[in-house]
C-alpha positions as CSV (number, residue, x, y, z in Angstrom):
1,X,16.2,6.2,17.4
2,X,16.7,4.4,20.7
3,X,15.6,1.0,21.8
4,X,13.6,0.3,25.0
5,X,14.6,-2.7,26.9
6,X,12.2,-4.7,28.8
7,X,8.9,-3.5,27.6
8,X,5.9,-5.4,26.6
9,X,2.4,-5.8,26.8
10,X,0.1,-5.8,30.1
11,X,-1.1,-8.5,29.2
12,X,0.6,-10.6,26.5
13,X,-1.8,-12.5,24.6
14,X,0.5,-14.9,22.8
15,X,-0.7,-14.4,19.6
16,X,1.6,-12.9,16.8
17,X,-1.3,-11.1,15.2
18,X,-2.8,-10.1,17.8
19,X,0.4,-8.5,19.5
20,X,1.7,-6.9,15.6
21,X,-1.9,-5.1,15.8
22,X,-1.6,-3.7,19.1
23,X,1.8,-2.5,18.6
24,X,0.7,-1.3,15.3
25,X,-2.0,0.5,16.5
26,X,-0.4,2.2,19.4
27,X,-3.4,3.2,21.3
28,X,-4.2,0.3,24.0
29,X,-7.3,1.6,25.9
30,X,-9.5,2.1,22.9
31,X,-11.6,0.2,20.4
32,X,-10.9,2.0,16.9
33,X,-8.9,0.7,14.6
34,X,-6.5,3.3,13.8
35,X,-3.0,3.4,13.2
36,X,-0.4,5.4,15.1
37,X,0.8,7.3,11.4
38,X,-2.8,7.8,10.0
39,X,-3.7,9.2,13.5
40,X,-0.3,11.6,12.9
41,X,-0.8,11.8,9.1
42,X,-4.5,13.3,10.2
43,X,-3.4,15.7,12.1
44,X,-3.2,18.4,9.2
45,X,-5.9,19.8,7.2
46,X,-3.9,18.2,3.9
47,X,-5.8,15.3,2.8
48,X,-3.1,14.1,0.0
49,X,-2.8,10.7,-0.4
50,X,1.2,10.4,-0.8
51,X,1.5,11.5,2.8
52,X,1.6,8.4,3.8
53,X,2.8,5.7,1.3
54,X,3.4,1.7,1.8
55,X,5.7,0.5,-1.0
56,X,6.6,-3.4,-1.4
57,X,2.8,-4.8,-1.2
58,X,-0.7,-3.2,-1.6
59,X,-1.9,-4.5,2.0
60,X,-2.2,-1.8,4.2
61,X,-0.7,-2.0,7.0
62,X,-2.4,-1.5,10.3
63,X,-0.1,1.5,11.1
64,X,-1.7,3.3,8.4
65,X,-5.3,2.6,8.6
66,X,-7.8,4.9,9.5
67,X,-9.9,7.6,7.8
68,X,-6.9,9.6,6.5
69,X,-5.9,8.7,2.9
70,X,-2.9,6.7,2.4
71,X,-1.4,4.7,-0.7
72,X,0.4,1.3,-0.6
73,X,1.4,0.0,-4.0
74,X,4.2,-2.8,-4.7
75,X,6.5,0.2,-6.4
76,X,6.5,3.7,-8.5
77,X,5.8,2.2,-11.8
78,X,2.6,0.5,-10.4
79,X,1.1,4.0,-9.3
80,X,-0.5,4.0,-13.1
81,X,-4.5,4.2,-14.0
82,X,-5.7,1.0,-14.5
83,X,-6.7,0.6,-17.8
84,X,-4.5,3.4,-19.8
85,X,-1.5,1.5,-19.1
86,X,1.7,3.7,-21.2
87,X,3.4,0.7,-21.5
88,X,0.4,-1.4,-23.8
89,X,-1.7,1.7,-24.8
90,X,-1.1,4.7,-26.9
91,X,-1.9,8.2,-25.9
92,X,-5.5,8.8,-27.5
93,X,-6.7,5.5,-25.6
94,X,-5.2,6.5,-22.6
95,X,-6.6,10.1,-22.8
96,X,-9.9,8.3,-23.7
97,X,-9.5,6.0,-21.0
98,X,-9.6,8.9,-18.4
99,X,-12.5,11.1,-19.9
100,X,-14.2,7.9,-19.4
101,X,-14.0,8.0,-15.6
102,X,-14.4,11.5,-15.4
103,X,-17.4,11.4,-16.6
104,X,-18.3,8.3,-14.3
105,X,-16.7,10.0,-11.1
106,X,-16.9,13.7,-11.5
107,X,-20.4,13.9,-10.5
108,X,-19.9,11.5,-7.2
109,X,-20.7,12.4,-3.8
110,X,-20.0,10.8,-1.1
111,X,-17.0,8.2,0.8
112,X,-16.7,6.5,-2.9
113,X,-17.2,9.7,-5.1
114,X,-14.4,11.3,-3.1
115,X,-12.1,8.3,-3.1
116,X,-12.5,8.0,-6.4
117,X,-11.8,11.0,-7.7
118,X,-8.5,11.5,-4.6
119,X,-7.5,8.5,-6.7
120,X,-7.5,10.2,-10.0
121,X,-5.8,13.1,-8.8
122,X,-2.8,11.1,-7.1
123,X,-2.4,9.0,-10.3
124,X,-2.2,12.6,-12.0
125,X,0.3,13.8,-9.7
126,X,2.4,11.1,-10.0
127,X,2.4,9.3,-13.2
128,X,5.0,11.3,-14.8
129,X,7.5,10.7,-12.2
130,X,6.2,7.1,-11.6
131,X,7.6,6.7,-15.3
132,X,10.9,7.9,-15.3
133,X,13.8,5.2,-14.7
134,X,15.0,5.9,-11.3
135,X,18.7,6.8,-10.6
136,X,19.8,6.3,-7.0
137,X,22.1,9.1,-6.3
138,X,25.2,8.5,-3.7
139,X,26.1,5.7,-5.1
140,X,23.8,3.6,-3.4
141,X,22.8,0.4,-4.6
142,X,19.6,-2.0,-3.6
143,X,19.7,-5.9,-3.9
144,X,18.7,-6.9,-7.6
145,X,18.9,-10.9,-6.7
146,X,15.9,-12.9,-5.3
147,X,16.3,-12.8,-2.0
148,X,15.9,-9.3,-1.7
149,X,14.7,-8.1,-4.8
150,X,11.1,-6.9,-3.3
151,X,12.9,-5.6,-0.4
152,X,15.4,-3.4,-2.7
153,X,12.3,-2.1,-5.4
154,X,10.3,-0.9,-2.1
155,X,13.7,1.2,-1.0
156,X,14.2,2.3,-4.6
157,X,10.6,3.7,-4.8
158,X,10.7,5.4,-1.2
159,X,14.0,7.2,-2.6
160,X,12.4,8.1,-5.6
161,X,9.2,9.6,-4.4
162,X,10.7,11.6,-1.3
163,X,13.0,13.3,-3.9
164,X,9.9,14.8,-5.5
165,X,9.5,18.5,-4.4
166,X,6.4,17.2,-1.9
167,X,8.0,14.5,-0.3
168,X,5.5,12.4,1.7
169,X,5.6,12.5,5.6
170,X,5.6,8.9,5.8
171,X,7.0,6.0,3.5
172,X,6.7,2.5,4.9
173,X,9.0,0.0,2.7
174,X,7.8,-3.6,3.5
175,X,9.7,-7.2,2.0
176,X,7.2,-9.2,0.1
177,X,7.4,-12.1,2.9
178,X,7.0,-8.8,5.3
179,X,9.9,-10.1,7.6
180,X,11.4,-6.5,7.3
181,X,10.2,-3.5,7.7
182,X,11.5,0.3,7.2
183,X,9.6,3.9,8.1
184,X,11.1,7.4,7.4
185,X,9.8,10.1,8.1
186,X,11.8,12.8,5.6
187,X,10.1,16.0,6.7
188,X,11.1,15.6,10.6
189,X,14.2,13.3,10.2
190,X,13.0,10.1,11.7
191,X,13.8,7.1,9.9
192,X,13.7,3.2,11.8
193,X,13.4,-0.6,10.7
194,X,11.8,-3.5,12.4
195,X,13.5,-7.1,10.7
């Protein structure tokens, strides 16, 4: 990583927003609004979800938005199917609970059909380690108190899921008040923070 001195905008249009998209997006001259990792993330015929994940809030950010499929979820244990919860519901329901929107989703065609059922099979592939208690290895330790709390679950869930055989291309940890912001990259070696 290296830091460029002096660079801005053309035209700076004194707007926060405004200027976050733009440098978000990456791609001045045109009129689609994609981001600069779903444009990388698309460059593959894989089409899994967890190859580009936002931990610490479920906004998508505009660096992942586009027409590849992306995940952002506050942490691990939230990546669960809604309604067969293993924390409140036994097994039977929760088997129950998914025939149910099989049946629903199995048949669909089309944008929702397919999100739908990408949906199920990412909540498949990572529920069981979504479950397990986390261990950080190395020793390393995230903030537990409530200034950085979010901040340390996001981090703690980006370790956790790029230790899985498939790690994801992309993780994106982001605080809750999104003043900080961290992107690695495991499979290439790039890692970087904006704060």
């Amino acid at each position: 990583m290296a830091a460029a001195q002096a660079t801005g905008m053309e035209v700076p249009n004194r707007s926060h927003f405004s200027a976050m998209e733009e440098v978000e997006d990456a791609d001045p001259d045109s009129d689609v609004r994609r981001g600069w990792i779903n444009r990388t993330i698309g460059l593959d015929s894989d089409s899994f979800p967890a190859e580009a994940v936002q931990f610490g809030t479920t906004i998508v950010p505009t660096s992942m938005t586009g027409p590849a499929p992306v995940i952002a979820t506050k942490s691990m244990k939230e990546l669960i199917l809604a309604g067969a919860d293993p924390q409140w519901d036994d097994a039977t329901w929760q088997a129950r609970r998914r025939r149910q929107l099989d049946t629903v989703w199995a048949p669909a065609k089309g944008v929702l059909g397919g999100a739908a059922q990408e949906a199920l099979t990412t909540v498949d592939d990572l529920a069981a380690a979504a479950r397990e208690n986390y261990v950080p290895h190395n020793g390393a330790v995230y903030p537990t108190d409530w200034r950085g709390r979010d901040l340390g679950n996001a981090l703690a869930s980006t370790a956790q899921l790029t230790e899985l055989a498939w790690a994801p291309r992309w993780c994106a940890s982001t605080s809750a008040a999104g003043t900080c912001t961290q992107v690695s990259a495991p499979s290439s070696g790039v890692t970087g923070s904006r704060c």
